[in-house]
C-alpha positions in Angstrom: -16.3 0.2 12.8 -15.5 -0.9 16.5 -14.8 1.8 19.0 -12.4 4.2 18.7 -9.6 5.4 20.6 -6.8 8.2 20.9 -3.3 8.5 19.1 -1.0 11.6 19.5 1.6 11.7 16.9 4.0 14.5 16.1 4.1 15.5 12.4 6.4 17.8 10.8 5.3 21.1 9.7 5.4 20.8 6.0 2.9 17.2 6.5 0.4 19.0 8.6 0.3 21.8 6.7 -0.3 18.8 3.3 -2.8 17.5 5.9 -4.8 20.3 6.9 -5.0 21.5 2.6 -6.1 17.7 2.2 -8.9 17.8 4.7 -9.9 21.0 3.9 -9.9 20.1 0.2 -12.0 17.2 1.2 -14.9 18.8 3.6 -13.3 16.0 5.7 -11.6 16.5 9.3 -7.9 16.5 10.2 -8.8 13.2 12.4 -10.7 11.7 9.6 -8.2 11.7 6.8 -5.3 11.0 9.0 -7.2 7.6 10.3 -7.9 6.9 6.5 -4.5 7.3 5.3 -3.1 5.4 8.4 -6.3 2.6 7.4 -5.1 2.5 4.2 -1.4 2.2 5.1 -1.9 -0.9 7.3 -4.2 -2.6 4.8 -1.7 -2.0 1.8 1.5 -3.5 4.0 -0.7 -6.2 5.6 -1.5 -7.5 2.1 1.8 -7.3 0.7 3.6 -9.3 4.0 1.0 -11.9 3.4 1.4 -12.3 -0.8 5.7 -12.2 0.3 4.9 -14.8 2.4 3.2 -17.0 0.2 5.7 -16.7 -2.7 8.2 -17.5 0.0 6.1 -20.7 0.6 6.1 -21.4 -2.7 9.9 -20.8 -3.8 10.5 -22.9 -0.7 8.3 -25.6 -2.6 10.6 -25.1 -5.6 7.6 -23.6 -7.9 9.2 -21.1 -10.1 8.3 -19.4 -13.3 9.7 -21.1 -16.1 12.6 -19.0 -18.4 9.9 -19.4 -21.4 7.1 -18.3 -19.2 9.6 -15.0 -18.1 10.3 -14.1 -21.9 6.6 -14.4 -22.8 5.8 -12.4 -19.9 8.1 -9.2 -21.1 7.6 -9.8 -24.3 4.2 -8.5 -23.6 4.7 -6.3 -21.7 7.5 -4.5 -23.5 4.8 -4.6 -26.3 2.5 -2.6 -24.1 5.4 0.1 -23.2 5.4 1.0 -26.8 
């Protein structure tokens, strides 16, 4: 991990309150888990701009899933549901 530097954000009462139980919880501190979650955040949205950007790419290219390929697809998984 690179250095590390300083954000102040305001939270409302009810979220500290989740936070502090968390890092408590957790033998973690306040700072810790809020970087994690906030790691976490980032890395979940980064990944999911890129993959909406690559299906974009490829509905742009014209490569769809084919109607048969759709109804094998929840046909399976309507199986699972069960």
């Amino acid at each position: 991990m690179g250095e590390s530097s300083v954000l102040t954000l305001r939270l409302d009462s009810d979220l500290k309150r989740k936070l502090d139980k968390l890092s408590k919880a957790t033998n973690r501190s306040r700072s810790f888990v809020a970087a994690q979650a906030i790691r976490d955040y980032v890395e979940l949205n980064q990944w999911q701009i890129e993959e909406t950007k690559k299906a974009l790419i490829e509905a742009d290219r014209g490569e769809f899933a084919s109607e048969e390929d759709v109804r094998r697809t929840l046909k399976k998984w309507s199986r699972h549901a069960r």
